[in-house]
C-alpha positions as CSV (number, residue, x, y, z in Angstrom):
1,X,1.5,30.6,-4.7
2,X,1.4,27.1,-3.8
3,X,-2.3,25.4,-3.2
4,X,-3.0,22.0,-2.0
5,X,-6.4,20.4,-2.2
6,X,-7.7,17.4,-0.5
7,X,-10.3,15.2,-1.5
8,X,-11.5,11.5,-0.1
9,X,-12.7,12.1,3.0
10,X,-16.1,10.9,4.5
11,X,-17.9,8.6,6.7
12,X,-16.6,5.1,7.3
13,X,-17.6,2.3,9.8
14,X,-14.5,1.0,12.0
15,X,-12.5,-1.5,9.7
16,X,-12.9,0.2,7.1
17,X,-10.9,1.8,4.5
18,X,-10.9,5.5,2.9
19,X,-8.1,6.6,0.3
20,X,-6.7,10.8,0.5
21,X,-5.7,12.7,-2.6
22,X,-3.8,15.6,-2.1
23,X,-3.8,17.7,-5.6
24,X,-0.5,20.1,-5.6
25,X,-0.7,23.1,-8.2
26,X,3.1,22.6,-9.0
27,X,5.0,19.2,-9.7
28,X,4.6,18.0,-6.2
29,X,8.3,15.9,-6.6
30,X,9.7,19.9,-6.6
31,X,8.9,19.7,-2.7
32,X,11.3,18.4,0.3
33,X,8.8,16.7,1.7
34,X,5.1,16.1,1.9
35,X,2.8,14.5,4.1
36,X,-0.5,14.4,6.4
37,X,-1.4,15.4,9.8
38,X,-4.3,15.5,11.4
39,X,-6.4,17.7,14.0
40,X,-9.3,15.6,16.4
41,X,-11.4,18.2,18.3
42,X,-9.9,19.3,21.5
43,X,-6.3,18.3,20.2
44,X,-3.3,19.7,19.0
45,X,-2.3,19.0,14.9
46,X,-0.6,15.4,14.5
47,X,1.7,14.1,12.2
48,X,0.4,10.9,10.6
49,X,3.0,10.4,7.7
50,X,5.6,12.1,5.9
51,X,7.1,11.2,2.2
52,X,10.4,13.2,1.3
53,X,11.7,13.8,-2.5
54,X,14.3,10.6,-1.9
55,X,11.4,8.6,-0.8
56,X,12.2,8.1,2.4
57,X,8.8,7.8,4.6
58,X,8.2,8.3,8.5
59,X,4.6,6.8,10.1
60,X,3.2,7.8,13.2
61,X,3.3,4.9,15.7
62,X,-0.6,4.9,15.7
63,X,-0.6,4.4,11.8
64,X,2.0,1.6,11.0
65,X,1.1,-1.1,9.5
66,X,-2.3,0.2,8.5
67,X,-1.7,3.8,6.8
68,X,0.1,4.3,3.6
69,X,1.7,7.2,1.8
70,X,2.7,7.3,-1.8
71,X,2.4,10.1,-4.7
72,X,1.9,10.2,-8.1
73,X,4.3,12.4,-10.0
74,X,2.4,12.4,-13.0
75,X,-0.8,13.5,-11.4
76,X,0.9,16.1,-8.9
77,X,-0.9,14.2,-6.3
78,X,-0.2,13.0,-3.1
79,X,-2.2,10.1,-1.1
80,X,-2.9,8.6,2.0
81,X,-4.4,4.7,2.0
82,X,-6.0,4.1,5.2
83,X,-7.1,0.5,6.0
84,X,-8.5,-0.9,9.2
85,X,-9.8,2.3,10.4
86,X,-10.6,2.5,14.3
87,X,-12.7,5.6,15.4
88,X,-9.6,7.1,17.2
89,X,-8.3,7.9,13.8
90,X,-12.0,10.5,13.6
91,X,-9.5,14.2,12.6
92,X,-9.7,16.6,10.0
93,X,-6.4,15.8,8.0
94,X,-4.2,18.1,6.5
95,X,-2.0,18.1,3.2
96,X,1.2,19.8,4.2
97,X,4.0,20.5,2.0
98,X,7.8,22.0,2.7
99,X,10.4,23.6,0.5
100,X,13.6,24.1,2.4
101,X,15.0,27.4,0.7
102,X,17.1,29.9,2.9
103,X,14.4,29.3,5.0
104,X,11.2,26.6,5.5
105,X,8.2,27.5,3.2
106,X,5.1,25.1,4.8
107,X,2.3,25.1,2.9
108,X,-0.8,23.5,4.0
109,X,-4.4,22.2,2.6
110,X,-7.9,23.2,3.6
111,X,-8.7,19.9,5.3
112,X,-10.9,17.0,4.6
113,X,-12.8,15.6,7.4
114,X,-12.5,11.8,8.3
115,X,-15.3,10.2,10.7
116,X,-15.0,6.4,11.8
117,X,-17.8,5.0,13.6
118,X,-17.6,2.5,16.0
């Protein structure tokens, strides 16, 4: 059983800047891809990035240029950099992971909750 644990999130004035981990309980290069979404109240689950095993990486619009993805294969970790926060990025974010077998195995994180204040 796959389990994926987030960690970083917090309170953070607008400007800001709060770094995600994402710890993976197997070597996290195993999966297809991995990435974070993110749930604000009232709204559906968004994609915010995505990192696949050849390293290819996909941004929401709303992120580019400020959010970044990256993992550490030595650590089994996955991250999220987040600079020049605004308080429409306020979610809960999601670690999400996918293994494409004969079918697609999603596995997903408990959430860490991210408040910018304006």
């Amino acid at each position: 059983q796959v389990q994926l644990v987030e960690s970083g999130g917090g309170l953070v004035q607008a400007g800001g800047s709060l770094r995600l981990s994402c710890a993976a309980s197997r070597p996290i290069f195993t999966f297809n891809s991995v990435g974070w979404y993110r749930q604000a109240p009232g709204k559906q689950r968004e994609l915010v990035a995505t990192l696949t095993s050849s390293s290819l990486t996909n941004y929401a619009d709303s992120v580019k240029g400020r959010f970044t993805i990256s993992r550490d294969n030595a650590k089994n970790t996955l991250y999220l950099q987040m600079n020049s926060l605004k308080p429409d990025d306020t979610a809960v974010y999601y670690c999400n992971a996918k293994l494409f077998t004969w079918s697609v195995e999603n596995y997903w994180g408990q959430g860490t909750q991210v408040t910018v204040s304006s």
